[in-house]
C-alpha positions as CSV (number, residue, x, y, z in Angstrom):
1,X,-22.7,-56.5,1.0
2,X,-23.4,-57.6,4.5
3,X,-27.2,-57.7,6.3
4,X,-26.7,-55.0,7.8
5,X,-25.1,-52.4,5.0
6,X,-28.2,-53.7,3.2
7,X,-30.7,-52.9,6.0
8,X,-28.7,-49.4,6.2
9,X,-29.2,-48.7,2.9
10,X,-33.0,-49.8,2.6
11,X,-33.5,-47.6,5.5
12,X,-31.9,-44.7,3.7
13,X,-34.0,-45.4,0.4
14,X,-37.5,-45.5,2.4
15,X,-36.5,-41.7,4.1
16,X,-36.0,-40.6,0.8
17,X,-38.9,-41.6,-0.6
18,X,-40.8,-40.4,1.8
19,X,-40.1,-36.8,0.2
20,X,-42.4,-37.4,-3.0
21,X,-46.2,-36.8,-3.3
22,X,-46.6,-40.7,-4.7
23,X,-44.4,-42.1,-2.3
24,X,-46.6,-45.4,-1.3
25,X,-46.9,-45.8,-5.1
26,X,-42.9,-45.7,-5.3
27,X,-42.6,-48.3,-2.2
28,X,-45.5,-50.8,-3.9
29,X,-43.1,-50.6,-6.7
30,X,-39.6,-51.0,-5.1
31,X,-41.1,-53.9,-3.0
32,X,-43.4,-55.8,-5.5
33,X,-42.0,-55.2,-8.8
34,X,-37.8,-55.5,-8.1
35,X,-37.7,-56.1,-11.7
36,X,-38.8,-52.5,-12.7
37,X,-35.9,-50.3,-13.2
38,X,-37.3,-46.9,-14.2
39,X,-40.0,-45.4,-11.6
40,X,-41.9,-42.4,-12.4
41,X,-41.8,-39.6,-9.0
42,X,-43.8,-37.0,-8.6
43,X,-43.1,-33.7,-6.3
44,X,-44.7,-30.3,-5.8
45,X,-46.6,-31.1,-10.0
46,X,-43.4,-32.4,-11.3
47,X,-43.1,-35.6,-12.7
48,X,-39.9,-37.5,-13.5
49,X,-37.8,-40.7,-14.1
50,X,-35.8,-41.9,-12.0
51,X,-34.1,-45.2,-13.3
52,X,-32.7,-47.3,-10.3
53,X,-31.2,-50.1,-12.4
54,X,-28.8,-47.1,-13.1
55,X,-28.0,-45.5,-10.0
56,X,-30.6,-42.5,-10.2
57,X,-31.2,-42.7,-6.6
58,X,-27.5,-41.6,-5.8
59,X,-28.1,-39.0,-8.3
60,X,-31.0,-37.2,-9.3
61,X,-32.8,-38.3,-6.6
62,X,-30.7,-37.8,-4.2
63,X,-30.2,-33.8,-5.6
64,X,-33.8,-33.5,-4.2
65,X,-33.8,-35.7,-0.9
66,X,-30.2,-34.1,0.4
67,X,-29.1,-31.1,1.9
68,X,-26.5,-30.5,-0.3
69,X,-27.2,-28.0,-2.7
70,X,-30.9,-27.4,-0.7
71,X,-28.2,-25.9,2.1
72,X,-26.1,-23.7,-0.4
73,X,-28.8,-22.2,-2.6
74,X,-30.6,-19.7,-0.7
75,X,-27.1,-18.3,0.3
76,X,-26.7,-17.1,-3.1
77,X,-29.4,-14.8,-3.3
78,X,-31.0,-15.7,-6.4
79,X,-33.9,-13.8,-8.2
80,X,-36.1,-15.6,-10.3
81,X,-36.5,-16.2,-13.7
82,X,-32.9,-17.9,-13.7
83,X,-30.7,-18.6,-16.7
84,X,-29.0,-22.2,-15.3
85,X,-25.9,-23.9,-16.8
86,X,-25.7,-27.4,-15.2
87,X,-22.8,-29.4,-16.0
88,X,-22.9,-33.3,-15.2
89,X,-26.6,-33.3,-15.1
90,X,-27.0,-36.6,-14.8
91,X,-31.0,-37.1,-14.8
92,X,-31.9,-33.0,-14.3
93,X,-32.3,-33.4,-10.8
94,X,-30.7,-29.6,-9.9
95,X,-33.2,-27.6,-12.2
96,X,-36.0,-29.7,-10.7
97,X,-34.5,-28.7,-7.2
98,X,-34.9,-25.2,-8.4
99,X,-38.3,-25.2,-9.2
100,X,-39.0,-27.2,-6.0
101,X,-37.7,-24.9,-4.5
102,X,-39.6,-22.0,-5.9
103,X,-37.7,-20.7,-8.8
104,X,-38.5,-19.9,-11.9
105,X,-36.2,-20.7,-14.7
106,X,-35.9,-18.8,-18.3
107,X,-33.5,-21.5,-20.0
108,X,-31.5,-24.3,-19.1
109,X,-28.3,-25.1,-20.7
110,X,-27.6,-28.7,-19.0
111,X,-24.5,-31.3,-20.3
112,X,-24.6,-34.6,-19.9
113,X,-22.6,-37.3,-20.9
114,X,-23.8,-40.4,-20.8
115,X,-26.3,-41.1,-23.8
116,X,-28.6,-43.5,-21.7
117,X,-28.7,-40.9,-18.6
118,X,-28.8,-38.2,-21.3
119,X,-32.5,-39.6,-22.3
120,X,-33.8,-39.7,-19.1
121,X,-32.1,-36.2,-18.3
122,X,-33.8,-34.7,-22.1
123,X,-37.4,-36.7,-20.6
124,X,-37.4,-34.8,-17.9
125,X,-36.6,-31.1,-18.9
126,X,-38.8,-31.2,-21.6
127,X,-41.8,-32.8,-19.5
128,X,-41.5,-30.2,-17.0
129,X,-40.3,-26.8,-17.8
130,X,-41.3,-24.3,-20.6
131,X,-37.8,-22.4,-20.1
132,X,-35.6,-22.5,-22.9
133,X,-33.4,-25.7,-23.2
134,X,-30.2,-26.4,-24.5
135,X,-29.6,-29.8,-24.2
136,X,-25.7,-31.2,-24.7
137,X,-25.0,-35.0,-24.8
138,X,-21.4,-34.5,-24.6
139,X,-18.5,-34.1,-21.9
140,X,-16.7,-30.8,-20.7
141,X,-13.0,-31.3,-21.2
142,X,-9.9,-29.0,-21.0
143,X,-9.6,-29.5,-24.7
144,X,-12.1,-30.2,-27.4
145,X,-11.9,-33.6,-28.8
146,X,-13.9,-36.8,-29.0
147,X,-14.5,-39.7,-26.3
148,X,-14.5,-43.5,-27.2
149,X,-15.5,-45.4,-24.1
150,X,-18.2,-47.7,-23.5
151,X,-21.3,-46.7,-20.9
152,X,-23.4,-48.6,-19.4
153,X,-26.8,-47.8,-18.1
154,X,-25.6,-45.1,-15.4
155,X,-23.3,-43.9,-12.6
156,X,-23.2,-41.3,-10.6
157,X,-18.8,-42.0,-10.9
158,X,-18.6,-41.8,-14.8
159,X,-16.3,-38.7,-15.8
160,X,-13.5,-38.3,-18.7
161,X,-10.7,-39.7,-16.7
162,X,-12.6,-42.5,-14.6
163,X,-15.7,-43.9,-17.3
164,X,-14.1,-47.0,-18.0
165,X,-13.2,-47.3,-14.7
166,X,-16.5,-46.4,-12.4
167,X,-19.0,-48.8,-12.0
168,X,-21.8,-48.4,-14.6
169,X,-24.7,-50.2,-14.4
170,X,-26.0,-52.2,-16.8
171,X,-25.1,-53.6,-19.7
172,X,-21.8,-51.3,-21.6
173,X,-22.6,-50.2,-25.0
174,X,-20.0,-48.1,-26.9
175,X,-19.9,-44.5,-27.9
176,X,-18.1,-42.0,-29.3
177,X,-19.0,-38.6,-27.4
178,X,-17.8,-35.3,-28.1
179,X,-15.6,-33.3,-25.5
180,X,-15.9,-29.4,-25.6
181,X,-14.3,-26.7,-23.7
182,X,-16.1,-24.5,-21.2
183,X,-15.8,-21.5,-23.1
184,X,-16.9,-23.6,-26.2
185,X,-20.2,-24.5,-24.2
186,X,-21.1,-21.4,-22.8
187,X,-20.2,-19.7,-26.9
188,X,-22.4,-22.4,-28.2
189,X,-25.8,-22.0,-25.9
190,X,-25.7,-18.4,-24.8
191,X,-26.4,-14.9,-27.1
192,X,-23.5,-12.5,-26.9
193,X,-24.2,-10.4,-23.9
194,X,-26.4,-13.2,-22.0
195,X,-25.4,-13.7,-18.3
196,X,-25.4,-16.8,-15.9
197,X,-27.2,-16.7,-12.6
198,X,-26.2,-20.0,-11.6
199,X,-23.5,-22.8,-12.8
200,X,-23.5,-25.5,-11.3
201,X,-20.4,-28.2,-12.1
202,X,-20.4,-31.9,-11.0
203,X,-17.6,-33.9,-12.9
204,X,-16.2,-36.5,-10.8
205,X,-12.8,-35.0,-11.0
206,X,-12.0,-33.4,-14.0
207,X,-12.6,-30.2,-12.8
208,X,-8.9,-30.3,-12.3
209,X,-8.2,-30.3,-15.9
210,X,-11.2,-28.1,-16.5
211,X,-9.9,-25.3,-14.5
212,X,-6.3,-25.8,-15.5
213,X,-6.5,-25.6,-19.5
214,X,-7.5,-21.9,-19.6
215,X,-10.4,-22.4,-21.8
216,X,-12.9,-21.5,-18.9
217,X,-12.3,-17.6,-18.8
218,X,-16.6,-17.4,-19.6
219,X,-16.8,-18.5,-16.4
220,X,-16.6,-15.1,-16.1
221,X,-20.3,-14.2,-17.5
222,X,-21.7,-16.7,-14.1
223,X,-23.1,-14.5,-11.3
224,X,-22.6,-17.9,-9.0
225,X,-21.1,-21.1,-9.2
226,X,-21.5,-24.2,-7.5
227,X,-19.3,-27.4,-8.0
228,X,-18.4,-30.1,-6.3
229,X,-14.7,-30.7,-5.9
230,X,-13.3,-34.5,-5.8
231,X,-11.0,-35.9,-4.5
232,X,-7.8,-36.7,-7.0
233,X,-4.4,-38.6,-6.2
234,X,-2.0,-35.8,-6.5
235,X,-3.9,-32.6,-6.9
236,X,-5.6,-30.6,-4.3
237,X,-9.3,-28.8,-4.0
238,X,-7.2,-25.4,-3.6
239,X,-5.6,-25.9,-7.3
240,X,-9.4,-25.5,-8.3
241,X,-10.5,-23.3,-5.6
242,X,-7.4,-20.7,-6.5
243,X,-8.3,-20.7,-10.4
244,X,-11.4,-19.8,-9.5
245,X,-10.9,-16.8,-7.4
246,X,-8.4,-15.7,-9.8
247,X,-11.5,-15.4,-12.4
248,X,-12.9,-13.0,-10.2
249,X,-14.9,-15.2,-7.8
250,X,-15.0,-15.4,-4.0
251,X,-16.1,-18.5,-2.3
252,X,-19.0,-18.2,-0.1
253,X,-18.4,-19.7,3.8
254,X,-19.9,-22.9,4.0
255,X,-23.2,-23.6,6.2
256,X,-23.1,-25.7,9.0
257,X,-23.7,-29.3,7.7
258,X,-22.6,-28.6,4.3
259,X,-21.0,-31.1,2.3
260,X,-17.6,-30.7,2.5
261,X,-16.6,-31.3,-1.0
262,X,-19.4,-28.9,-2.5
263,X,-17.9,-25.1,-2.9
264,X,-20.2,-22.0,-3.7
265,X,-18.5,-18.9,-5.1
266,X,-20.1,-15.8,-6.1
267,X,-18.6,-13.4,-8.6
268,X,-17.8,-10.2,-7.7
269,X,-17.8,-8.5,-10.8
270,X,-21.7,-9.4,-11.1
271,X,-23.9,-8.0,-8.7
């Protein structure tokens, strides 16, 4: 990395920090003690790990420093206490974006599938929220099955098609994860009648094969949705886009400086 990429990106890191209650603590730290991967943050009575010797700052970090579900959120018109269903969770930055925000939650159903990130991500919802949690180290897949791959210590790039082939920080140990359908996930942490106010979807690309398997139709019981889209050789965002609309959903015109790869949709048949 050149100088000045590196001066870029130090740049960047300061402005972020500069969003959290102990930020001269979190800049002692990062300067003095480069050795020290996980840094405890604190925001608005929240305190949480974020682990930059595995890439928390591009993730749940930066779900709290960026505009890019801060911008989408209040377009959904949410009301408070929410049930959440965060898939690709990484370290639970979007439920503490909620409650920074101002929302109160009633349960959290978050999936993540790295085990390392998954620790961090279970620290975190259980140190700050008395909402109910449902907690799933395991991936969302098109079909249920199991996952050998090794992870390292993080990465905001691992996913079912690309683990092995993101960077992951850290040393890679193996694992054998289990891969469950949507409908599988949503039958497994929610009571028979119990409705979604918000799911929110972050899978580095196999949202493709999410949305194409048919196992998704409990999509259905989510008032909104948010998910990021990726870009895949071969397939299109509209492929994605369309299979969602045709469970009922209509996509919600982006705000001006909205990430272009984040969609919002709200369903129609849930008011």
């Amino acid at each position: 990395m050149d100088l000045s990429r590196k001066l870029h990106n130090s740049k960047a890191g300061l402005r972020a920090i500069m969003h959290f209650d102990n930020r001269w603590e979190v800049v002692a730290t990062r300067l003095l003690f480069r050795g020290t991967g996980m840094i405890t943050y604190r925001k608005n009575g929240m305190e949480f790990v974020i682990d930059h010797h595995g890439g928390d700052e591009t993730g749940t970090r930066a779900c709290l420093t960026s505009p890019m579900y801060r911008l989408l959120i209040p377009l959904m018109a949410l009301k408070g206490p929410l049930t959440l269903v965060d898939i690709g969770s990484n370290g639970g930055g979007f439920p503490i974006l909620l409650s920074d925000m101002g929302f109160a939650l009633r349960k959290i159903v978050a999936v993540e599938m790295n085990p390392r990130v998954f620790a961090r991500m279970q620290l975190n919802l259980v140190q700050n929220f008395d909402a109910e949690l449902k907690l799933f180290n395991c991936a969302i897949s098109g079909q249920a099955g199991t996952i050998n791959a090794d992870f390292g210590r993080g990465s905001t790039g691992e996913s079912i098609s690309g683990s092995l082939g993101h960077s992951s920080h850290g040393v890679r140990r193996h694992a054998a994860i289990e891969a469950i359908t949507f409908d599988d996930l949503i039958g497994r942490s929610l009571s028979e009648n119990e409705v979604v106010d918000l799911c929110k979807i972050d899978i580095e690309g196999s949202e493709y094969e999410i949305f194409a398997s048919g196992n998704c139709s409990s999509l259905r019981r989510c008032r909104n949705l948010v998910i990021e889209i990726h870009a895949v050789a071969g397939k299109t965002p509209e492929q994605v886009v369309s299979a969602i609309c045709d469970l009922g959903f209509a996509e919600i015109p982006r705000p001006e400086g909205g990430e272009l790869d984040v969609y919002c949709f709200r369903n129609l048949q849930l008011t």
